[in-house]
N, C-alpha and C positions, 0 to 999 in steps of 0.2 A: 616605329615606322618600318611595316616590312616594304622589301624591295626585291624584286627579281634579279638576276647578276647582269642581266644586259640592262637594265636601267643602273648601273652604281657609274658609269661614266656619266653619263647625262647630269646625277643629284652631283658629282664631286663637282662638276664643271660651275654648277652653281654653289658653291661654299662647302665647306665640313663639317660634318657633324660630330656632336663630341665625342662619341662611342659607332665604331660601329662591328657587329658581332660578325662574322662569316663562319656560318656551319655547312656542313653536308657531308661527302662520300669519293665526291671525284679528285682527286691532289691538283691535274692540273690548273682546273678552274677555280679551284681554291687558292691556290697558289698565285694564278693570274689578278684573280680578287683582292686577296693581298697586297700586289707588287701596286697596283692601280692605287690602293689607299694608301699605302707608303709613299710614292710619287707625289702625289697630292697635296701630302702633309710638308714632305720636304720642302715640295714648289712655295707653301707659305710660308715659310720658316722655321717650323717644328725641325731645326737642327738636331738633339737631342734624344736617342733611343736605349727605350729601357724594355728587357725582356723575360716574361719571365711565364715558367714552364710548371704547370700544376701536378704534381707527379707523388702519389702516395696518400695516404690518410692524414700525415703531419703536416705538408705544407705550412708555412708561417707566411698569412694571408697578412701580417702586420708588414712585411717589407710594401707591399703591392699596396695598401692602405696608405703608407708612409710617403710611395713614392711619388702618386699623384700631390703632394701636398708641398713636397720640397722643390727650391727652385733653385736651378745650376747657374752657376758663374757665368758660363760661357754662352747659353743659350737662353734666349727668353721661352723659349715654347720647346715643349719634348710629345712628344708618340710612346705609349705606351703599352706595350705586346702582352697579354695577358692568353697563353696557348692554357688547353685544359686535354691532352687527348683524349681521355676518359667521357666525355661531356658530361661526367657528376662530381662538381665540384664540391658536395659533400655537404652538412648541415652549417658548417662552420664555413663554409667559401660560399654557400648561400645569403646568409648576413653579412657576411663583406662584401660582396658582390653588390648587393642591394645598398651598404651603406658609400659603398665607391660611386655609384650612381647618384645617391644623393648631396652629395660635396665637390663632386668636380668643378674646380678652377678652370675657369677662361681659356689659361694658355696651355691645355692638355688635352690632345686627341688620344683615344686609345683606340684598339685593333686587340677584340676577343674572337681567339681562333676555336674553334671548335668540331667534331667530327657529325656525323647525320643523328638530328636529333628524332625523340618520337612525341605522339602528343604530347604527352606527360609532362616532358621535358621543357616543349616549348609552351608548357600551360604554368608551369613551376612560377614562385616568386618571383627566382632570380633572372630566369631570365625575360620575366616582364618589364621587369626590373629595368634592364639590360637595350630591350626596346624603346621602350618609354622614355629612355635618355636618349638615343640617338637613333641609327638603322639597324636591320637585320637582314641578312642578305644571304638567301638560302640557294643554297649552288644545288643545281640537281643533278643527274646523270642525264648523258645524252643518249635517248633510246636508240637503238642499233633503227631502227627505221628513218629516223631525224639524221644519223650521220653522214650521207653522201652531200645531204645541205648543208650542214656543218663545215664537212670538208669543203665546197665552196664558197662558203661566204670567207673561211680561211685563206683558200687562195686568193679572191678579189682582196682581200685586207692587204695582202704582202702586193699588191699589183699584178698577178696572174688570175689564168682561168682559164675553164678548158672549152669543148666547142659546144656552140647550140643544139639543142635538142637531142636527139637519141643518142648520137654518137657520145655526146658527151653526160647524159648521165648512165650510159654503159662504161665511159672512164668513172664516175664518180662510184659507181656502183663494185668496181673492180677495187675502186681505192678502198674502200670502205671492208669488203671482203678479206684486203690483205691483211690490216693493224685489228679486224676482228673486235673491234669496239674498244679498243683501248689509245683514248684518246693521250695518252704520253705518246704511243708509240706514232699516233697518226700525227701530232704534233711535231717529231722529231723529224719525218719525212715531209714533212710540210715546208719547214726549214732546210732540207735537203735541198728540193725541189729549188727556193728560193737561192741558194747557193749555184745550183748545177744551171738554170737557166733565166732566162734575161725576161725582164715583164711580159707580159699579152698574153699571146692565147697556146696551150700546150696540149700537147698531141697526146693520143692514151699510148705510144709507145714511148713516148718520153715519160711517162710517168710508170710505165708499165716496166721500164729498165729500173725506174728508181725504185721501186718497193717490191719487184718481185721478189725476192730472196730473206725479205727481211718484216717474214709478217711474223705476229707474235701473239698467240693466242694462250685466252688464259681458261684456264679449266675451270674455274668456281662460274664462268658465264656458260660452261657448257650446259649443264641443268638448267638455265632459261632458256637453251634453244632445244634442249630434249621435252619440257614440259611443254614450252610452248608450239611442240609440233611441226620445229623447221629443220624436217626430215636431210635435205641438202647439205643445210650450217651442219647439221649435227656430223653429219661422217666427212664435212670438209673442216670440221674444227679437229674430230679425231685424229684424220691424217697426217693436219700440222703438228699436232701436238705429237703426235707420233715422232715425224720427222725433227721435232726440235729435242729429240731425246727427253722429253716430261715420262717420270716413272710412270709404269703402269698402274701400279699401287696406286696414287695419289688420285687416278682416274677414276678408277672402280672406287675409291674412298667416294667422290665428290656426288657418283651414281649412287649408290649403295644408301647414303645419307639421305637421299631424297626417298629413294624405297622405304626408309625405314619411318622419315620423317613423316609421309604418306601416310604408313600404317597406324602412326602413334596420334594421329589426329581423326581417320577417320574411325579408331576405335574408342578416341574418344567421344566422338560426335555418336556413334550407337551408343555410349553411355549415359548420354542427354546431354552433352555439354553443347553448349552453342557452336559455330562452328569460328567465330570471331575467336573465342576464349582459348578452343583448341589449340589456332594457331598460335594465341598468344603464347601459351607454354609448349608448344613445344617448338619455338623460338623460329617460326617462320613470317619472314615481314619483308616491306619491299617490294621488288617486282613478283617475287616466289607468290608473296600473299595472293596477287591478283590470280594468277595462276592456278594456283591452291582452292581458291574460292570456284574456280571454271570445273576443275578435275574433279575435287573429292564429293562433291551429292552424286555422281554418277558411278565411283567405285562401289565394288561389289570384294566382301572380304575373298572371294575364291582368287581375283585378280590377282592382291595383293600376298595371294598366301605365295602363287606362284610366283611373280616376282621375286620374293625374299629367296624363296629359294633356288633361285637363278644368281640375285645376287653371292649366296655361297656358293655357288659352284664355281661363277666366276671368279669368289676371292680365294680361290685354289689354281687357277689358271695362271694367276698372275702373282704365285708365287711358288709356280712351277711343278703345279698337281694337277695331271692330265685327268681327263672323262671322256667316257666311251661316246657321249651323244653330243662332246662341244666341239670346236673346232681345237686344234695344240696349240695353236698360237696366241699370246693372249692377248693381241691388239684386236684381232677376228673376234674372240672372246667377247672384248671391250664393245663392239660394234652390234655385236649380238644382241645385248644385253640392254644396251642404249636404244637401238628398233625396239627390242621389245616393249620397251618403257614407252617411248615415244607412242605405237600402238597402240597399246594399252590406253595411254592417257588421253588421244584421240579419240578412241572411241569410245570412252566412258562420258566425255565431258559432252558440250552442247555439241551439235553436228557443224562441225569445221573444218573445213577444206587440209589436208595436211601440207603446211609452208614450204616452200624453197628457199 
């Protein structure tokens, strides 16, 4: 039984099911997914929690086999936590897996946690397996476009929100700006906001006091907003990151990776390889893949020749090897390098307006 994460309150409201899996990518809403099915189990009596943590080649998948099957003194019903971070639980936690599904006892709910899976994964045995006994409940990421609705349906939940029409999705849009897509952070100020002022309706300087200072942006999302052309994000993410003291090194790392990943695909694709396959090895997937698919028919090797070697010139900047044609500073460097890419990928792909 798959399930979206905003329907798993609705199915618990109606009963539990024996198993239910929670994978994806985001922690918070993994997390909140979690706390919901724990809740649940508690609320019926599943006193009882066992947990246990998939970590190595060895595992002894016989504890976890054992402990669905024993029943404790104290409690009639237990919750039973089966985390896998890997999401490959191996040949031998495959057949357990599949054999746990097919023996579960009445009085045991379980909670298999897991990270983003790929087809394969969720095509595998075990975790047919895994579905076919209860739910699956795939958390996804919230797109950096989706977040400003995010952010308010967050605040109507806690009993706030901000004002009608423009003014207020120019606050929602400010919000969103600040935490820079990382919903722990926009969750914590969320909770701020909830603490610092009283239900109804909130002003964008009142929200504007509480998150100015405390955005937090993360460099591995900067290469979605470099390929995807949102020329603005990209030198308002550098800035921050600039200002939150993020090495430079780790910048040009995140750029550099995408230049290269670029070239290792679409020299594969002049090989003959499909251009699906390509990405597959050279381990591009996600939001990148959609990306990837939009850019690379349109690169041309002369592009890429130059970039590569823009990126070496930058990875001398930024570790304090000046050039007669860059700028010395290597945040200017970093900025350079990222338009370029940005341009670059612009204009190779379909003809699209370049983002703010």
């Amino acid at each position: 039984m798959q399930l979206r994460a905003d329907a798993l309150a609705p199915q618990l409201a109606k009963g539990l099911r024996p198993i239910y899996t929670v994978y994806g990518d985001e922690p918070l809403l993994i997390q909140e997914a979690a706390d919901a099915i724990r809740a649940a189990a508690r609320a019926q009596g599943y006193g009882e929690r066992k947990v246990f943590t998939v970590a190595g080649a060895h595992f002894d998948w016989a504890q976890v086999l054992g402990a669905a099957q024993s029943q404790s003194l104290f409690a009639e019903r237990q919750l039973i936590e089966i985390r896998i971070p890997s999401g490959k639980p191996g040949k031998e936690g495959s057949e357990a897996l599949q054999r746990y599904c097919a023996r579960l006892p009445e009085d045991v709910v379980t909670l298999v946690s897991l990270p983003k899976l790929d087809k394969t994964q969720t095509g595998s045995a075990w975790f047919t397996a895994l579905d076919g006994a209860g739910a699956s409940v795939r958390v996804d990421p919230v797109e950096r476009r989706a977040l400003p609705q995010w952010i308010a349906q967050r605040l109507v939940a806690q009993g706030q929100r901000v004002a009608d029409g423009e003014m207020g999705q120019r606050t929602l849009a400010f919000f969103a700006d600040r935490v820079e897509g990382n919903l722990l952070a926009a969750h914590q100020e969320l909770q701020k906001l909830a603490l610092l002022h009283p239900k109804g309706e909130l002003s964008f300087e009142q929200i504007e006091s509480a998150v100015l200072n405390v955005a937090r942006y993360d460099v591995f999302k900067l290469s979605e907003a470099v390929l995807g052309g949102q020329v603005a994000r990209v030198l308002r993410m550098l800035e921050g990151l600039e200002a939150e003291g993020e090495a430079a090194v780790l910048v040009h790392w995140s750029l550099s990776e995408d230049i290269r990943a670029l070239k290792r695909v679409r020299d594969a694709v002049d090989a003959g390889k499909p251009l699906p396959m390509a990405m597959r090895e050279s381990r591009v997937w996600g939001p990148k893949e959609r990306l990837f698919e939009r850019i690379v028919p349109g690169l041309q090797a002369a592009d890429l020749t130059r970039l590569v070697a823009a990126a070496q010139v930058c990875d001398g900047l930024v570790k304090g090897l000046r050039h007669p044609d860059w700028p010395q500073d290597a945040w200017m460097g970093l900025r350079r390098l990222a338009l370029m890419l940005v341009e670059t990928t612009a204009a190779r792909g379909p003809k699209l307006a370049l983002q703010s």
